[in-house]
C-alpha positions in Angstrom: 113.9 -28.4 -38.0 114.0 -25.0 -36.6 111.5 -22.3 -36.2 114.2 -20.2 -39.0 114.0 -23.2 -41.2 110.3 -23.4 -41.2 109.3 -19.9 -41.1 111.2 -19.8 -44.5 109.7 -23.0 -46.1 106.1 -21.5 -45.2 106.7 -18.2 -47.2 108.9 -20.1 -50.1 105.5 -22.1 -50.1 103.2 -19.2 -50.1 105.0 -17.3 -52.7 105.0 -20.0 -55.4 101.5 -20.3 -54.7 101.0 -16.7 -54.7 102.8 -16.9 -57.8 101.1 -19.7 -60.0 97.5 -18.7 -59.0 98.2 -15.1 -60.1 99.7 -16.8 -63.5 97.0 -19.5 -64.1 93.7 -17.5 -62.7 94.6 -13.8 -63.6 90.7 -13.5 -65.2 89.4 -14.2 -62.1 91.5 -12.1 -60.1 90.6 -9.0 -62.4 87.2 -10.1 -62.2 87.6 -9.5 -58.2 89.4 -6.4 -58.5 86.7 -5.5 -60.7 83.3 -6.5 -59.2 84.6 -6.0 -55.4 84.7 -2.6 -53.8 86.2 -4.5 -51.1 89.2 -5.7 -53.1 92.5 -4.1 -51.9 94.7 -5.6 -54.3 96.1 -9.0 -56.4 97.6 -10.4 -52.9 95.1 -9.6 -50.8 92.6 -11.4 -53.5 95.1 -14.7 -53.7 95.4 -15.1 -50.4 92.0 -13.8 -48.3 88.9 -14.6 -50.8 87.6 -18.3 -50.7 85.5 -17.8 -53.8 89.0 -18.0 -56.1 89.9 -20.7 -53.9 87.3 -22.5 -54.7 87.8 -22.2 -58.1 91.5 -22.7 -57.7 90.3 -26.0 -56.4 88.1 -26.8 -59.1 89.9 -26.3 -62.3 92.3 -29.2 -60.4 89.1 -31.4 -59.5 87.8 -30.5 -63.3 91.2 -31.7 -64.7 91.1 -35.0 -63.3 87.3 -35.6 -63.4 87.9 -35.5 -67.6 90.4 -38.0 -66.8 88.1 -40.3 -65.2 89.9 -40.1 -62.3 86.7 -39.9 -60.7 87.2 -40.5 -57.1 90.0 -38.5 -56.7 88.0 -35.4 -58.0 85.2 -35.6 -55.7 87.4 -36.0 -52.9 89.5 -32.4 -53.8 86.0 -30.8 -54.1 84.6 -32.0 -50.5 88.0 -30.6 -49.3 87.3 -27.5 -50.9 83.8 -27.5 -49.8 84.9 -27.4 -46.2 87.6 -25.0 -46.8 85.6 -22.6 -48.0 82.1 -23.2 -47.7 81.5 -23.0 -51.5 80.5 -26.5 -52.9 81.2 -26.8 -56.8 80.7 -30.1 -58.4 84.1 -31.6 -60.1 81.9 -31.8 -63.3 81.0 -28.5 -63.8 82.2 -26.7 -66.7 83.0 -23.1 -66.0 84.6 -20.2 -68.1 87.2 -17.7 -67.5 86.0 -14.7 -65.2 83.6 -16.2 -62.3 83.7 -14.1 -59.2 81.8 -15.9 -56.3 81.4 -13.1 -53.6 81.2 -14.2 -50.5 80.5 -17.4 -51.4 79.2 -19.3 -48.2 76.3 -21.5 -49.4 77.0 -21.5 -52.5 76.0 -25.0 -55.1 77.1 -25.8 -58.6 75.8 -29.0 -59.5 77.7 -31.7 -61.7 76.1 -30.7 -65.1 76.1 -27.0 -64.8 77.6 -24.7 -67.4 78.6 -21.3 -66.5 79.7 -18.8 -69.0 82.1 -15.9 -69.4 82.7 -12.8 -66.5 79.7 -14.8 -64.3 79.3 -13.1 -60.9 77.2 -15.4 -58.1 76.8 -13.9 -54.9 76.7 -16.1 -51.5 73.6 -18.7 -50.8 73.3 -19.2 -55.3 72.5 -22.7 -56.0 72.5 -23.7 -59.5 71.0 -27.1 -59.2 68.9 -30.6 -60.6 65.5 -30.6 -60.0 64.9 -34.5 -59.5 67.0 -37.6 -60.3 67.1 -37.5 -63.5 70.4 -38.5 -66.1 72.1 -36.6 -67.5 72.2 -32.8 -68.3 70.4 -31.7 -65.3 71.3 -28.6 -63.9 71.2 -25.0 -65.7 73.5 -23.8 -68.5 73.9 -19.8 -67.9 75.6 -17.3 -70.7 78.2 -14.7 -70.3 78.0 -11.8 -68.5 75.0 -13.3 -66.1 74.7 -11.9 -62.3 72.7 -14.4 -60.0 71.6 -12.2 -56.4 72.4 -13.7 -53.1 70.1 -16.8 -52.2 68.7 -17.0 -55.7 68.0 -20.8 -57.2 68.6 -21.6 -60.8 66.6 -24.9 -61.3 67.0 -27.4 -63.7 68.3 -27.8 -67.6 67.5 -24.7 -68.3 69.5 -21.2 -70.2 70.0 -18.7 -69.2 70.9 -15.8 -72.0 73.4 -13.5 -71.9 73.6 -10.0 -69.8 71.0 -11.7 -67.7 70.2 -10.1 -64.0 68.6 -12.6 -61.2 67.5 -11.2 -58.6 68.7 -12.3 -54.5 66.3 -15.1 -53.8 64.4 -15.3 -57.1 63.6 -19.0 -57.9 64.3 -19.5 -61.7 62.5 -22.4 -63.5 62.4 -21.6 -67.2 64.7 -20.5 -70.0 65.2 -17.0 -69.6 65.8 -15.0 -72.8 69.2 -12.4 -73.1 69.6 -9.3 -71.7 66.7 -10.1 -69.1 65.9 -9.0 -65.5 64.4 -12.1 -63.5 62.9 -12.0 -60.4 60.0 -13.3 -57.5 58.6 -16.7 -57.1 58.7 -18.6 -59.6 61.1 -15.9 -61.7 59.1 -13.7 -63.8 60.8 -11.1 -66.7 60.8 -8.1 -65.2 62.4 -6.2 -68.0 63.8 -7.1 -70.9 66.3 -4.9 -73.1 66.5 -5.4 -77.2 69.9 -3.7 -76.6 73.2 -5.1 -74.9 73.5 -3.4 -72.3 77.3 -2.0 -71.6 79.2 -3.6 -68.7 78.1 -6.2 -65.8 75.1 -4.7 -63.8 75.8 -6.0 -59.8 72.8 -4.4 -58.4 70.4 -7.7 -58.0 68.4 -5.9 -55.1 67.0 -2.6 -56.8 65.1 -4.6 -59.1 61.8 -4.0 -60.6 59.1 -6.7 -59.3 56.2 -7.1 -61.9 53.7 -8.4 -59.4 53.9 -5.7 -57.6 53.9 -2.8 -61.0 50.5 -4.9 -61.7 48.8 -4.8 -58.7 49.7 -0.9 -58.4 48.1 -0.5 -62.0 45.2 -2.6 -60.7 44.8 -0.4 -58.1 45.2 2.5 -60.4 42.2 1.4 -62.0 39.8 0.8 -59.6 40.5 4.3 -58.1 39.7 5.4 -61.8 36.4 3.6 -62.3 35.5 4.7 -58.2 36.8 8.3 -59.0 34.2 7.9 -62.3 31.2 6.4 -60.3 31.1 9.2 -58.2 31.2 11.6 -60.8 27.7 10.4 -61.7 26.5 10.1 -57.4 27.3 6.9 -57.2 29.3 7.0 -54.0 27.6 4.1 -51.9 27.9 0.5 -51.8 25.1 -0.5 -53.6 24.8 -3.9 -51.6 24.5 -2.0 -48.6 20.6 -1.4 -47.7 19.0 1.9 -46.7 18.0 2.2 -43.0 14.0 3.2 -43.6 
């Protein structure tokens, strides 16, 4: 075979791919264009970004893990697991619209369900919390933005329009159009409203430990503001020098 010869088997090769993923995953693709500042454009997306190739590899491990065709599955996601760095369970159930940015580090565990227009930045794991049977790992609605190095533990849901912020650790249920973040997760905010759109700013988020301690402190410099008010300025555990 010639160089010719291969040179055009290669790009007959690439352009049916080119041309089936941009049939079969043109949600996810928009999703890129959308979500990405980055994005230049459908082929550079097909081509350049592994988080649709790892989805491209899962809806083919998904498809055969339904048919039992167990093995086979796992063995397509390992390989797309090393070609991309993003590791994604054949058993996970995902809807249309996930954009994975980044995407190094990335875990979706066997049981997880992801909803519509989902955006998980790079280091997420949505994962089991022990070994136990079945459903094990998180269910998360539509519209739900996970922060860079953020873990989303256990069978848990999480509502729609829900924010999580980069290296939050989420534990519990958390309720629709919700901000979550900290150590265990903590509402930070929560709207009775949808809010319009997908909100990708999961660092600028409000931290409730922090608004506590400042109102805290807010007090005690009221009561000591008070105190001294009435000549009360010395620590009254402090003894006078006769």
């Amino acid at each position: 075979m010639t160089l010719t010869m291969l040179f055009i088997l290669l790009t007959l090769f690439f352009a049916v791919k080119i041309s089936i993923i941009s049939l079969l995953f043109q949600d996810e693709i928009k999703a890129t264009l959308d979500r990405d500042p980055a994005a230049t454009g459908p082929f550079s997306v097909v081509l350049t970004y592994p988080g649709l190739h790892a989805i491209v590899y899962h809806r083919l491990a998904h498809f055969l893990y339904k048919k039992k065709f167990i093995f086979l599955s796992r063995v397509i996601s390992q390989l797309a697991r090393s070609f991309t760095g993003i590791e994604i369970h054949a058993g996970a159930t995902i809807d249309k619209g996930l954009f994975i940015d980044h995407g190094m580090g990335v875990v979706i565990g066997e049981t997880a369900v992801l909803g519509k227009n989902v955006t998980l930045f790079q280091g997420v794991t949505l994962g089991g919390t022990g070994k136990e049977k079945g459903k094990r790992h998180p269910t998360l609605g539509d519209n739900v933005v996970v922060g860079a190095g953020a873990k989303v533990l256990g069978d848990i849901h999480i509502g729609n329009n829900v924010s999580v912020g980069a290296n939050a650790v989420v534990i519990r249920d958390v309720p629709s159009h919700s901000t979550v973040v900290g150590v265990p997760g903590r509402i930070a905010s929560r709207e009775g409203k949808k809010v319009p759109g997908i909100n990708l700013d999961h660092t600028s988020l409000p931290d409730p430990l922090t608004q506590a301690l400042g109102k805290l402190q807010d007090e005690i410099d009221k009561i000591e503001g008070e105190l001294k008010d009435f000549g009360i300025s010395e620590d009254p555990h402090k003894k006078h020098k006769s």
